[in-house]
N, C-alpha and C positions, 0 to 999 in steps of 0.2 A: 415421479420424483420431482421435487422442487428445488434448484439451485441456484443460491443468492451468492451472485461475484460484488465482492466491493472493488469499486473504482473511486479515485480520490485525482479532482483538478489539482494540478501542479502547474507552476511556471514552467515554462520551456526548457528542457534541459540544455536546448545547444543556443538560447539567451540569455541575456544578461542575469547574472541572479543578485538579487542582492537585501541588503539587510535594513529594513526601517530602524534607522537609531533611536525613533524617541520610543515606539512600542517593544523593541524586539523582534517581531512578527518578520514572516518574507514580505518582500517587496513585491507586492503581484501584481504593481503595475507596471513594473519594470521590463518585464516580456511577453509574447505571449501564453495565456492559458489553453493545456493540453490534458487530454486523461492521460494518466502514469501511463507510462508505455508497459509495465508489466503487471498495469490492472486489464490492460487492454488484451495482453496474454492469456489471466486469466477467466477473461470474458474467454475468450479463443476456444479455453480449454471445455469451459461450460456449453459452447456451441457446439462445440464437434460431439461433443455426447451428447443432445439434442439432436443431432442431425439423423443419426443413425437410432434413437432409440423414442420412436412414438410415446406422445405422449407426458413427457422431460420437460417441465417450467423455468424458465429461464430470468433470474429476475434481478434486476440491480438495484444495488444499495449506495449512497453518496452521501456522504455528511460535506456540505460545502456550502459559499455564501450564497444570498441568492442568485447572485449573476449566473452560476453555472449550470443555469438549465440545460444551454444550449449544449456543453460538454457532457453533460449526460445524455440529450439526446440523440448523441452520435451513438453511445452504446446502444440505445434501442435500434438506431438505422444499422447497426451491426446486425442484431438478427433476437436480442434479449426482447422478451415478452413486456414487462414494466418495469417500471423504476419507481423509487422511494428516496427523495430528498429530502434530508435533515438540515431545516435552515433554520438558524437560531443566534443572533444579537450573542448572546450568551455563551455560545461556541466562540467565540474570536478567541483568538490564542490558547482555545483546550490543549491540557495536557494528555499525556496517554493516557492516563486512569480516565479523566471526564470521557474523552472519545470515545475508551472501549467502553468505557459504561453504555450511554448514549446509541452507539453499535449495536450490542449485547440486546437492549432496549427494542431497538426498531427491526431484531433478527425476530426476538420472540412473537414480537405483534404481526411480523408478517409471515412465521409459520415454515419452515424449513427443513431436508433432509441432511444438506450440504453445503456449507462455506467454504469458498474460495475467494481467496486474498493472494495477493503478492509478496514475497518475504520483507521487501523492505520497499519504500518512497522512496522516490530520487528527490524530494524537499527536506521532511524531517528526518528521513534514515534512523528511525528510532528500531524497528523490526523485531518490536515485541506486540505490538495488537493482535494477532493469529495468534499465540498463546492465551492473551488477558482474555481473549472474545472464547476460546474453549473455557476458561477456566469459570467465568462468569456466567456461561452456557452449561457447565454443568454436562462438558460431553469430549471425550477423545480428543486430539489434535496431531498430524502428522504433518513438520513444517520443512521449506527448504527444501521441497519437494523437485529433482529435475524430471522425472518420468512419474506419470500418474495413469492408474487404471480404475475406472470408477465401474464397479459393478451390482451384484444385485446385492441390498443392503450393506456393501462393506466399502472401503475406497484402499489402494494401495498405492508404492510406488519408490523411488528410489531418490536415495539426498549421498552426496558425496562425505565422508567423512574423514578425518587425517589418515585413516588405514585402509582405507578403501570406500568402497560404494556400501552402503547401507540399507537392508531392505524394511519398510514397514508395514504397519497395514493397520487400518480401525474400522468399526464398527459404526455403520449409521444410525443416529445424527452425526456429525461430527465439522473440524472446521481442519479446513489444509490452506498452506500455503507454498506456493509455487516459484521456481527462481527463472532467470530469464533464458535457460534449457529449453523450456519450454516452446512450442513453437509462434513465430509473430502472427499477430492479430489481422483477420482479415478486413479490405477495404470497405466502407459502407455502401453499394451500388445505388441504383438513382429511386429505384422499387423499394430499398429499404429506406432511404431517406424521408420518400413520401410518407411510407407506412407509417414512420418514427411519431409524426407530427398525430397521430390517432392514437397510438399506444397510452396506456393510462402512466400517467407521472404523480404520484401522489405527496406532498411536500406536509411534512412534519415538523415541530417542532418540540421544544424540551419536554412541555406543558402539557403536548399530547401522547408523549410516552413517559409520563411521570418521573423526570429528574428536573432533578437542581442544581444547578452550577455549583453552589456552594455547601451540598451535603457532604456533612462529616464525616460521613465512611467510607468515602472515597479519597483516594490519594490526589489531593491539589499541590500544582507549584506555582512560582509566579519566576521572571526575569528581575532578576535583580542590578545586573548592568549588561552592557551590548557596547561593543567598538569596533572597528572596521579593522579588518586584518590587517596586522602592520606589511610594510613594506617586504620583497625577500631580500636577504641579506647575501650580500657575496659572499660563492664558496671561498675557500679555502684551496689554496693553489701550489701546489706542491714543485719544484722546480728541478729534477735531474739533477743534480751537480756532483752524482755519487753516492750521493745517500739519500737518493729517494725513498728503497728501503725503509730505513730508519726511521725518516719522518714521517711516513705511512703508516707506521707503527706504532708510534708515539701520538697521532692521531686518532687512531681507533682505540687505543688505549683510555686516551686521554677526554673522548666522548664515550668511554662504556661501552663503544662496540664492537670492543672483540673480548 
């Protein structure tokens, strides 16, 4: 079995983040560069069914600038077989549509049973790629996954739902994504770090999986304006004087929330 985890460098979740005014774009020099912490889970996940089942290819997928070798090759010093970087001038500020395309793109060339994704970025939190990438793949998807059982041709596992737990299951090829239920990602040891630096990295661009930034069939957007979050404003301070009640009520009235 072959199983491509995509990981996506992000800025540091617990640094500074912040907003390039003149592009839109994050600030990535602002903190430092990390793999998602819940790409890094679903590498986790892809390992442990590796570990126990001879023979399981373990491969990473990364569309990022070029700087980010070096975070991808922490996933290989994890214990993933190769990786495939998609660096492309042309990616800066892709939208969903270009990304999954792109994605979609560099899944087929490199041949797959299984995708595994994280339900959502802690940068863009858009958490619909694990959808576009089945739909464009042309295969099953099971998303928002907390419990996953990956067995012989099918994958299962369980996503919480407003009325309870919900069970699913699909047929392989297919693409899942996982939420951070899942268990955390182990450390790279000093044997995986060496190894890391051998393992093949193979870096791609548009040109060599046939897209175009600016093909028509595909959904593009652009930024139109970007401003720095205003200020917060002081709540609203309510004073006992007897009719707290009241003005608690006229309050939530009076913002629609009750």
């Amino acid at each position: 079995m072959k199983i491509i985890v995509l990981v996506k460098e992000v800025p540091d979740t617990y640094g500074d983040r912040k907003l390039n005014l003149e592009t839109g774009l994050a600030d990535r020099g602002a903190s430092e560069a990390v793999i998602d912490e819940i790409g890094e889970r679903a590498l986790e996940l892809a390992l442990t069914y590796a570990d126990s089942n001879e023979g399981t290819e373990v491969a990473i997928l990364s569309l990022a600038p070029e700087s980010a070798t070096a975070t991808i090759r922490k996933g290989l010093a994890m214990g993933a077989g190769s990786a495939t970087h998609v660096a492309d001038e042309a990616l800066r500020g892709a939208d969903l549509g270009l990304t999954a395309e792109t994605l979609a793109a560099a899944i087929r060339r490199m041949g797959f049973d299984l995708v595994i994704t994280g339900n959502v970025s802690t940068d863009g939190s858009g958490g619909m790629i694990p959808a576009m990438l089945a739909e464009l793949l042309d295969v099953p998807h099971a998303t928002g996954l907390s419990s996953v059982e990956i067995g012989d041709g099918a994958v299962s596992g369980s996503r919480a739902v407003d009325s309870g737990v919900q069970k699913v299951s699909a047929n392989l090829p297919a693409v899942i994504s996982i939420t951070e239920a899942l268990p955390e990602a182990r450390f790279p040891n000093f044997k995986g770090i060496m190894a890391a630096k051998k393992k093949p990295l193979e870096v791609l661009t548009l040109a060599d999986l046939g897209v175009t930034a600016d093909n028509p069939e595909a959904a593009r957007s652009i930024m139109l304006t970007v401003a720095e979050r205003p200020p917060r404003a002081a709540g609203v301070k309510i004073i006992d004087e007897g009719d707290a009640g009241e003005k608690l009520a006229e309050f939530l009235i009076e913002n629609r929330l009750a």
